[in-house]
N, C-alpha and C positions, 0 to 999 in steps of 0.2 A: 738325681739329675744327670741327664746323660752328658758327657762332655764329647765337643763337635772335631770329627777328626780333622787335622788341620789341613789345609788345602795345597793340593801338589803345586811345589813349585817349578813355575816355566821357566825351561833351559832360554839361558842368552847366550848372544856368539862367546864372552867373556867366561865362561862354564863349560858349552862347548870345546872351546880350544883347551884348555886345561884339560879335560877328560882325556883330548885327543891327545896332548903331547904326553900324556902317561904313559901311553902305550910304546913310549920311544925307550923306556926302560928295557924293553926285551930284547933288544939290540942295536945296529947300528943303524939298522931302517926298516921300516916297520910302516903294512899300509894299510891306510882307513879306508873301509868300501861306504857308500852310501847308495843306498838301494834305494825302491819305491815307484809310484806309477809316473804316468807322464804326467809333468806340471808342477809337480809336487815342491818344487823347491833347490834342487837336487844339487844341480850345479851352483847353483847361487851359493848355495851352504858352503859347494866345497871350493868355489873361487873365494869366497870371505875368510874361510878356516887359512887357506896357503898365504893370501895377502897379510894375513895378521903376523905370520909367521918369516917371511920374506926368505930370504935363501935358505933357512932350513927347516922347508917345504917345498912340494911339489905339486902342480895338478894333474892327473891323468883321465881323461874324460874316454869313458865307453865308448861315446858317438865317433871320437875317431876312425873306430873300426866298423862304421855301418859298410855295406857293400857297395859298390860304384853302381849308379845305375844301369850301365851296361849291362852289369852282373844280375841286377835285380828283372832287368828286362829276357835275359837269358834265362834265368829263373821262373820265371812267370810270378816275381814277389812285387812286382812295380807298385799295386797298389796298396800291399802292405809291406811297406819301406815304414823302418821302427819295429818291427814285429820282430819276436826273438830268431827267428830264423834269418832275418834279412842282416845280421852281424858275423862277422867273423869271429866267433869265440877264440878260437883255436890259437887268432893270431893275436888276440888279447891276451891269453891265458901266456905264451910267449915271451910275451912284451913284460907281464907281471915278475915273473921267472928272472928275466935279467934285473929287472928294476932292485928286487933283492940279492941280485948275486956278485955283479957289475954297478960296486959300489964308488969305483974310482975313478969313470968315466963319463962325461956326459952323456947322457938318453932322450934320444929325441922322440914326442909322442908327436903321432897324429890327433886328428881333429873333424869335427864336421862343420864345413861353412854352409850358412844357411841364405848365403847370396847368392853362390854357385850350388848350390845343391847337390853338393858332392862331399866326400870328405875328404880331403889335406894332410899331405905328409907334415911332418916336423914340424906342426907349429908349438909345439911346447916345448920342455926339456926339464930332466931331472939332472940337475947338476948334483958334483961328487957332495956338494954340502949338506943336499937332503936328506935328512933323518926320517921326515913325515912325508909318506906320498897318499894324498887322497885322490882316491877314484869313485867315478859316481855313473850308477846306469839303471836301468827299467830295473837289469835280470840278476843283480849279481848274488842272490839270496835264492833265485830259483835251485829246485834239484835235477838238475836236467845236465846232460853230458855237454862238460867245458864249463858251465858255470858252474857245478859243485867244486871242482878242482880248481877254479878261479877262488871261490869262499875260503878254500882252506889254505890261502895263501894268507887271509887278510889277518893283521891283529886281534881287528875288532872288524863286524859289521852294524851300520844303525842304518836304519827304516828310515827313513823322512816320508811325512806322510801331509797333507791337508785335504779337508773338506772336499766334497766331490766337485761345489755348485763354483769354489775358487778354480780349482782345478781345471773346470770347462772352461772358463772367462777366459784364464791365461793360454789353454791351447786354441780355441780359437782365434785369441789376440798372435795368436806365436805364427797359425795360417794364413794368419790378414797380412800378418808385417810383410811374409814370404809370397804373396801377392795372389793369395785367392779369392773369389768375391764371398761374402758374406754368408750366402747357400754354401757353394763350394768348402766354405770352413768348417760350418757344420756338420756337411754331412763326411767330412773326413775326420775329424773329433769321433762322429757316432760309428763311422764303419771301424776306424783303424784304432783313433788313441784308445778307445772305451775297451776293446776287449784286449788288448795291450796292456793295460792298467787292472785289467780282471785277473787275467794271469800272473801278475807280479805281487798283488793284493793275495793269492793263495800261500806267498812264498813269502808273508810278515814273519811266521811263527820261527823262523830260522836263524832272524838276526838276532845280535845280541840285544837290540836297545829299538824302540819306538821311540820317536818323536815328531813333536809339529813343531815350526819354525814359523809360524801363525803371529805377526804380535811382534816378532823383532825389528830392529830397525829398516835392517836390507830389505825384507819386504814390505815395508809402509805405503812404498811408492805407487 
């Protein structure tokens, strides 16, 4: 009689965070990366993880450092704004750098507001009491210059990943809210998020940890 191997059990935030505050054993701050494509869950995960943890925690979100449109239009990247090139690595990778060095002072991050379609100096802050700073972006698992030396700052990195068919719902819902017509969202989904998300989808094999956040509460909604 064969006996039935028992069925993996799904991570909750309550598991998650435990995981994550372990990694504060290795020092005095210590940061969680969460990678994966667009949609996937990303920030959610990691405003849930810091709020559990209140002052010793931090958020640091990639999108702060997308590039000013200006810059994207001098570029020629305007219509691929979110594409790895459309970020400033360099001045993340920076920002990382202090975050563990300049333990005793407040750190102000940037941010991407998606009223103004730009991104935002200072709206967050790693005060001296964070032990846990999580950051979350497309790329931060790719092997490509600035983010591999972004990786090997982090503790740990984990993958957040869902389903392709969720994935599309939430970023066309994410182009609606930001006031595109219904075409319009799709076909920016299909030009921009899709191969955005193809690219980051190459660079799973790298993080420490796959997961789906499928099923927990924050996303029921």
């Amino acid at each position: 009689m064969e006996i039935a191997e028992p069925a993996p059990v799904e991570p909750t935030l309550e598991s998650l965070a435990a995981d994550a505050w372990k990694l504060t054993a290795s020092g005095p701050r210590v940061l969680l990366g969460l990678a994966g494509p667009p949609g996937a869950g990303k920030s959610t995960l990691a405003r849930a993880l810091v709020e559990r943890f209140g002052a010793r925690a931090a958020y640091l979100p990639l999108d702060g450092f997308h590039l000013s449109n200006a810059q994207l239009e001098r570029l020629g990247l305007t219509a691929r704004k979110g594409s790895e090139p459309s970020f400033d690595v360099y001045g993340y990778l920076a920002l990382l750098r202090r975050v563990l060095t300049e333990t005793g002072r407040d750190l102000y991050v940037p941010d991407f507001d998606r009223t103004l379609d730009e991104p935002v100096a200072a709206r967050h802050r790693v005060a001296p009491s964070a032990r846990l700073v999580v950051t979350e972006g497309n790329y931060l698992a790719c092997d490509l210059p600035g983010w591999r030396e972004a990786r090997g700052l982090m503790g740990a990195l984990w993958y957040v990943d869902a389903p392709g068919d969720v994935r599309q719902l939430r970023l066309v819902e994410r182009q609606l809210t930001g006031g595109r017509t219904r075409v319009g969202a799709e076909d920016w989904v299909r030009a921009n998020d899709r191969p955005n998300g193809e690219l980051v989808e190459e660079s799973r094999g790298r993080a420490d940890r796959i997961l789906s956040t499928i099923g927990m509460d924050m996303f029921k909604s």
